[in-house]
N, C-alpha and C positions, 0 to 999 in steps of 0.2 A: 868470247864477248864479255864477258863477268870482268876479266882482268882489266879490260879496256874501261867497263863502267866503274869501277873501281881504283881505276887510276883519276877519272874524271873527277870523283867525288873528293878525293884526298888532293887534288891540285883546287878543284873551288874553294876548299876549305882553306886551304895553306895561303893563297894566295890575296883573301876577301874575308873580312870581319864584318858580321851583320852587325845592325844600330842595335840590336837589345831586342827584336819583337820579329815574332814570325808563323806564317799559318802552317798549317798542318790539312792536307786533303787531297784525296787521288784525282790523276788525269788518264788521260788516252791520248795513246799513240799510236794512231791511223793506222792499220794493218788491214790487209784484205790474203795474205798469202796462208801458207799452211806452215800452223805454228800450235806446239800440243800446249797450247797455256793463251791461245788469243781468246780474248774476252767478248762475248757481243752481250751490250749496256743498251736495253731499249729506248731508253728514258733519256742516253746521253745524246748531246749533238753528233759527237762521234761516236757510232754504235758498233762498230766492227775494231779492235786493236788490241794493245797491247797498254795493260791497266798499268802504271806507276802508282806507285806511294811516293808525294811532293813535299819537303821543308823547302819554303821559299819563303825570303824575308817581304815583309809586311811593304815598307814604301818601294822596292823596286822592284822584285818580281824575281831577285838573284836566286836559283834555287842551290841553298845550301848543305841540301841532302836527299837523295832521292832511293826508293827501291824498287826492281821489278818484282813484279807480281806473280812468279811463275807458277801457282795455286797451292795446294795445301801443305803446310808442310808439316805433317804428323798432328796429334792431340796437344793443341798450345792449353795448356794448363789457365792462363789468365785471358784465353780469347786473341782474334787476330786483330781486332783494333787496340788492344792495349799493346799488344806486342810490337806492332807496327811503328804507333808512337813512341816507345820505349827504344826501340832500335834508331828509328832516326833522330832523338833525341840525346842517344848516347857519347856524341864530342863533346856536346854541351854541358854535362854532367857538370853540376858543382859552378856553373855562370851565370845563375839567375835569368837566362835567358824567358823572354815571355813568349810562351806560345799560345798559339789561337787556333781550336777547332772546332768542327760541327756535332752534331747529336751521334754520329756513328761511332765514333771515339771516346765522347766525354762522360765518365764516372767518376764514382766517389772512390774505390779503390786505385785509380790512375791516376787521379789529385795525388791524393795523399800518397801514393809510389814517389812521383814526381818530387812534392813537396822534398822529401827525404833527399832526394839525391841533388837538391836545391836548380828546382827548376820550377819556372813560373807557369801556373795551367788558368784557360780560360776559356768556357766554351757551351753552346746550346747544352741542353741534354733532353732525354725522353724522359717521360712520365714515369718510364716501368722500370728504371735501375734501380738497382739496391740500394740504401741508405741514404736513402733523401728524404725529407722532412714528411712527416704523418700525419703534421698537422693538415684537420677540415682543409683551413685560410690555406692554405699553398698548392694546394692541390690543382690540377687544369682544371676541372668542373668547378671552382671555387667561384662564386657569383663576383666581379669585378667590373667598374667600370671604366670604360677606355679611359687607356693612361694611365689607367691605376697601377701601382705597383707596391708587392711585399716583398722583404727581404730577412732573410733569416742566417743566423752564424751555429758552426758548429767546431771550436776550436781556429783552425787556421782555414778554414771553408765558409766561401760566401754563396748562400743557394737566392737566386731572385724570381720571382715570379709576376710576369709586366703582361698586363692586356694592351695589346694593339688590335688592327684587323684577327687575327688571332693569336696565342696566349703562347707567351715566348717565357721558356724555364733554361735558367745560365746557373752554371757553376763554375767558380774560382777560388781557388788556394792564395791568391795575394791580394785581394782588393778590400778593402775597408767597407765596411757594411753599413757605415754612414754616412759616407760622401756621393754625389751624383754627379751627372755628366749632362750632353743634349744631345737628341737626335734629334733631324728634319721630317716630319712629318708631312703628307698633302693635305693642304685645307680646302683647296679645288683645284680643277687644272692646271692654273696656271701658277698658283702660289703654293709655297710652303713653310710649315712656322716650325720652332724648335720646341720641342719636348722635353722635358727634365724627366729623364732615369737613372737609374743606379746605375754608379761608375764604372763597374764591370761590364754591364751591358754599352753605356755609350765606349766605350775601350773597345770589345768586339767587334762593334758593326767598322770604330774606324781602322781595324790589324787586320779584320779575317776575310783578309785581299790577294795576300800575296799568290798565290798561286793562280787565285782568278786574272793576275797581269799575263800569265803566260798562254793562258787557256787561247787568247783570239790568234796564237800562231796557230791554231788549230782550223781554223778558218781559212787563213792564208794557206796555206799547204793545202787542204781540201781544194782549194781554186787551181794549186800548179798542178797534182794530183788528177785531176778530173783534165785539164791540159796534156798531160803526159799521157792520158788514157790509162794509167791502169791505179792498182793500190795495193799493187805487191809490193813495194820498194820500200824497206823500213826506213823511217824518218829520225833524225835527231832534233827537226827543226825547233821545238818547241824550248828546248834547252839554249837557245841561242839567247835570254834576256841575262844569263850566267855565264855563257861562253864567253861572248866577247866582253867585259870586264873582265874575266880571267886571263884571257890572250891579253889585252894590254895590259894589265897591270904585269904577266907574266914576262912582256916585251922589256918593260921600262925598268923593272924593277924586278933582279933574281936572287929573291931573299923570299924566303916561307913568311826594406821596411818593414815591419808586420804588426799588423793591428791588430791584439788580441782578447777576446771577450771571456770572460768564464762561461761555460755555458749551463743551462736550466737543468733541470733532472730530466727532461723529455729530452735532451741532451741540440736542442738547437732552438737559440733566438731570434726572437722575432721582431721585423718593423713591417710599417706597411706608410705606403703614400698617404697626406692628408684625403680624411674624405669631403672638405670643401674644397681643397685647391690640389687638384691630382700631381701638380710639377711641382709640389713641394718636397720637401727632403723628408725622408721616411720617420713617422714616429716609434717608439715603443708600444708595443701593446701587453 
């Protein structure tokens, strides 16, 4: 099986050039049989399967790199969410490519890996990693009001900290720590207005998609699945938004900035949203 997924991955690759931008985050793969590595995810839609690690690009869903999960593999020195993103970001090596992922992956040591090997990183993170800003102001309990946001540099790292319904912390290795973006907001049910946030963050919410376009084959299969009566029959389905671009093009065609700040002696600078007009662009403090 390994050779076969392996062949997959080096024909998507060979065949399909992503645009520049792509997410990073695991799926499931429907399994109900007897397999010494199936996953049961209580929390997932799909709770019984077979976990993947997914690179799929940002506007179409092509997954340009994926790994099975088949559990532990020895004492990973730098952890299995750095390793994970390390390994499937390894074609790209040296393309500047931009990736985009959630809190389970994003740290300040995996930026800066990344940075090194010229790859672009952008992504939630948790309160509790290492080396993120000590300032009071940036902290989650930091008193803020909606829409407020701070932003801080630390060399080629942008850390944000934005109150919404609740207090969303990003960090990025390429984004400019003085430029902003818009997200849509609800103002009530029926409407919604746009938000001025930092660039990094409006960049996230519009990349850190790709994998979620494949996610509703998951759905689909669950439906023939439950028709077929069982969910022993391991599935490929969800790979199919990759496949078929690959087969055609394989058909038609058989041929294979940086913004930088000094930083303070607390060693990370700081802005913050106005505090009369929250969607303005961050000042110095």
């Amino acid at each position: 099986m390994r050779w076969f997924l392996n062949y997959l991955i080096a024909r998507f690759q060979a065949l399909y050039e992503v645009d520049g931008k792509v997410s990073v985050d695991e799926s499931m793969i429907k399994f109900k049989g007897r397999l010494s590595f199936r996953q049961y995810l209580p929390m997932k839609p799909t709770k019984w399967g077979v976990k993947v690690w997914v690179m799929a690009e940002s506007s179409t869903g092509y997954v340009t790199n994926f790994q099975v999960y088949a559990g532990r593999e020895g004492s990973m020195e730098k952890g299995l969410a750095h390793r994970v993103v390390m390994d499937l970001a390894r074609p790209y090596y040296g393309s500047h490519l931009s990736i985009y992922m959630d809190n389970f992956y994003t740290g300040v040591n995996l930026l800066e890996e990344m940075k090194t090997h010229g790859l672009n990183a952008c992504g939630t993170v948790r309160a509790n990693r290492a080396g993120l800003p000590k300032n009071e102001r940036l902290r989650k309990k930091a008193s803020m009001e909606k829409h407020e946001f701070r932003v801080a540099q630390k060399g080629e790292l942008t850390f944000c900290i934005w109150q919404d319904t609740k207090t969303v912390m990003l960090l990025s290795n390429h984004h400019d720590p003085t430029q902003t973006g818009t997200v849509n907001r609800r103002k009530d049910r029926a409407n919604q207005v746009p938000v001025v946030v930092p660039a990094s963050l409006a960049d996230y919410q519009k990349y850190m998609k790709g994998v979620n376009l494949i996610k509703w084959l998951a759905i689909m299969d669950s439906s023939i699945d439950r028709r077929n009566g069982g969910g022993g029959c391991f599935s490929f389905s969800w790979l199919c938004p990759a496949t078929m671009p690959t087969l055609l093009r394989g058909l038609l065609e058989e041929q294979p900035s940086e913004t930088s700040t000094e930083a303070t002696k607390a060693g990370w600078r700081t802005w913050q949203s106005s505090s009369s007009h929250h969607s303005e662009q961050g000042l110095f403090l």
